[in-house]
C-alpha distance (Angstrom), angle and dihedral (degrees) to the residues before:
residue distance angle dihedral
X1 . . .
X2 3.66 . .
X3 3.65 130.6 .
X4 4.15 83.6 -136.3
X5 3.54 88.0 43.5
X6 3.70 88.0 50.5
X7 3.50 100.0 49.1
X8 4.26 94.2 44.8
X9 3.80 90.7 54.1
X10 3.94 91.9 49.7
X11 3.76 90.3 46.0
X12 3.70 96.9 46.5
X13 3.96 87.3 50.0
X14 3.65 91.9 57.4
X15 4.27 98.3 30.3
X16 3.69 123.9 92.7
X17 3.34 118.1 -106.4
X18 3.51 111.6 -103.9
X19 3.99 84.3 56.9
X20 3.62 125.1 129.6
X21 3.68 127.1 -146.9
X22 3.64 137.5 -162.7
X23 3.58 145.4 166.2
X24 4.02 143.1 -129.9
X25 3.56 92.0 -144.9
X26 3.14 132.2 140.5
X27 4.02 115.3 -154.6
X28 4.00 106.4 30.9
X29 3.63 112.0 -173.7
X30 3.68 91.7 83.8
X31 4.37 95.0 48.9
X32 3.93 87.2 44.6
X33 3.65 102.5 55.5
X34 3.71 92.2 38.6
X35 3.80 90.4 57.0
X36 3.69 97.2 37.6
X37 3.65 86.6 73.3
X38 3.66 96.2 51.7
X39 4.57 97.3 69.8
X40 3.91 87.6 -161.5
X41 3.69 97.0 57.2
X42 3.94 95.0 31.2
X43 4.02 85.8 64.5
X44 3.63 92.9 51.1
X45 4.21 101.7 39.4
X46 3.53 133.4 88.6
X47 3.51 114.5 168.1
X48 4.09 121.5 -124.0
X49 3.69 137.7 -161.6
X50 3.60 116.5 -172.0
X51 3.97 116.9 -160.5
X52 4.02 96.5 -132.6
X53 3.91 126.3 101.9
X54 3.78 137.6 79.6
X55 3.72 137.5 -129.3
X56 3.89 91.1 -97.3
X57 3.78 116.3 99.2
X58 3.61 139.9 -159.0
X59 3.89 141.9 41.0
X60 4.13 98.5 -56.4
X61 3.44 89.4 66.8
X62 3.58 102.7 48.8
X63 3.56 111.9 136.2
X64 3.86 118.3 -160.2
X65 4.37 89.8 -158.6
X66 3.81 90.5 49.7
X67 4.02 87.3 124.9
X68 3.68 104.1 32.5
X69 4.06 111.0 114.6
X70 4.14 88.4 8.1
X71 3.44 122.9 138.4
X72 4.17 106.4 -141.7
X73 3.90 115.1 -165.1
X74 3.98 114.1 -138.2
X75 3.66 111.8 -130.6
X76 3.65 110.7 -153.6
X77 4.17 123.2 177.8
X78 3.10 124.9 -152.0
X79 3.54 90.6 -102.5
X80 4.03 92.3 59.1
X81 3.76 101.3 114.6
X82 3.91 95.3 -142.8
């Protein structure tokens, strides 16, 4: 299991349910089929990618505008209710 995966099924427990959740992830296949087998959180996901980021890694190059003027791509499945 995922730590994304993780955190979407605990949030979709606890969410109301016209809620929608996402993700900053970067590789999907993993988070979708983890929550495709949870139906709460399946109704309530739709995967994300946003184009931001760099090769460098690690806290000292956190950058708190990392998303600001990106464009993220919605990944639906076909199993993505809306």
């Amino acid at each position: 299991m995922t730590g994304i995966a993780d955190a979407v099924r605990l949030a979709a427990r606890h969410a109301p349910a016209d809620v929608l959740i996402t993700d900053a992830g970067s590789t999907k296949r993993t988070i979708v089929e983890a929550i495709e087998h949870d139906a709460r959180a399946q109704r309530v996901f739709v995967g994300a990618h946003p184009i931001a980021g760099s090769e460098r890694q690690g806290a000292k190059f956190a950058d708190d505008r990392l998303f600001e003027g990106r464009v993220c791509v919605v990944t639906p499945t076909e199993r993505t209710p809306c």
